[in-house]
C-alpha positions in Angstrom: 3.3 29.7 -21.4 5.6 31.2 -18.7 3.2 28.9 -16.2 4.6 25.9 -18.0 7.9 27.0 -17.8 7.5 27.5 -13.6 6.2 24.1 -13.7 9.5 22.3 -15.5 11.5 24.8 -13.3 9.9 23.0 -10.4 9.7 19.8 -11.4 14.0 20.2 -12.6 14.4 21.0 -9.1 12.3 17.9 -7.3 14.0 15.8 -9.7 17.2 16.6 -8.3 16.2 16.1 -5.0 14.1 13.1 -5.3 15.1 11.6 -8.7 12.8 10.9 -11.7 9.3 10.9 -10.9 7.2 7.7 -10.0 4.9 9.2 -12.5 4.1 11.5 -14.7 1.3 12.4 -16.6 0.2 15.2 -19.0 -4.3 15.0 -18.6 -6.0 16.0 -21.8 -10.2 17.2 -21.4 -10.3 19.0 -24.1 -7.9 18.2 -27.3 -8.6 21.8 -29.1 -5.2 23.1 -28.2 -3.2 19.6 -27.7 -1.4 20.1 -31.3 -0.3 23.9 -30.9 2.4 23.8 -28.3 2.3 28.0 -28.3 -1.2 28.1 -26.9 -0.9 24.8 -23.9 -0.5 27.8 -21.4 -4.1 28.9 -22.9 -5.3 25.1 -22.7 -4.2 25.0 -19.0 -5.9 28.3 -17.9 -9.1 27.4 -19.7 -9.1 23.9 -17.9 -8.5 22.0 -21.5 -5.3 20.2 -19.6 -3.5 19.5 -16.3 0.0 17.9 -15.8 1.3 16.0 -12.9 4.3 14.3 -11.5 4.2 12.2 -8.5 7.5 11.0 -6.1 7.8 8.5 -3.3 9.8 8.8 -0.7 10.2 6.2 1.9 7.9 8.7 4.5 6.9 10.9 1.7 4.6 11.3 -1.4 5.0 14.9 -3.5 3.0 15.6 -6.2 3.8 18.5 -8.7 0.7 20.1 -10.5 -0.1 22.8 -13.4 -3.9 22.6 -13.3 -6.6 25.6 -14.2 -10.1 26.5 -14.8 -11.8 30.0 -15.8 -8.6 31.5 -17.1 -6.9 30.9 -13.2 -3.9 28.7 -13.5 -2.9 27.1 -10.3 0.8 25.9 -10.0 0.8 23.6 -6.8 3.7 21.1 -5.0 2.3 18.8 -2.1 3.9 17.1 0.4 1.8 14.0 2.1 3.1 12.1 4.8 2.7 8.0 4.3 1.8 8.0 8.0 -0.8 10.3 8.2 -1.9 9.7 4.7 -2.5 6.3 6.0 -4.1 7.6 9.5 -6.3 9.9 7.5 -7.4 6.8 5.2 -8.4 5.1 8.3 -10.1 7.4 9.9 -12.7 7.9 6.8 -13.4 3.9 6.9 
């Protein structure tokens, strides 16, 4: 559970940057684990759940995730800019 823990750590921290999250979600796949808080840093290595806050910033979109797979846990923070997020978008089209 000391991923989890990293991942409210980091999302205290964007929060005091960028304010409350535009949104936030907590991604159940597998419910095995969802009512036994002591084993959701289990759930997230095995893949059974992922949880993600998203901000927006006038040039900015960050996303904070705590995804896994295959006992690997993978504790990310992106930062997209709207202009080349839109570029990008554009150029696939």
């Amino acid at each position: 559970n000391a991923y989890l823990q990293d991942y409210q750590k980091i999302k205290d921290a964007l929060v005091q940057k960028f304010g409350r999250p535009l949104e936030e979600a907590m991604k159940w796949r597998d419910n095995s684990y969802k009512d036994d808080f002591s084993s959701w840093g289990e759930a997230v290595s095995l893949g059974h759940v992922e949880l993600i806050s998203r901000w927006l910033t006038p040039q900015t979109e960050i996303t904070a995730s705590l995804s896994g797979a295959d006992e690997q846990i993978l504790l990310t923070v992106e930062y997209t800019g709207l202009e080349l997020k839109e570029l990008a978008q554009r150029s696939e089209e």
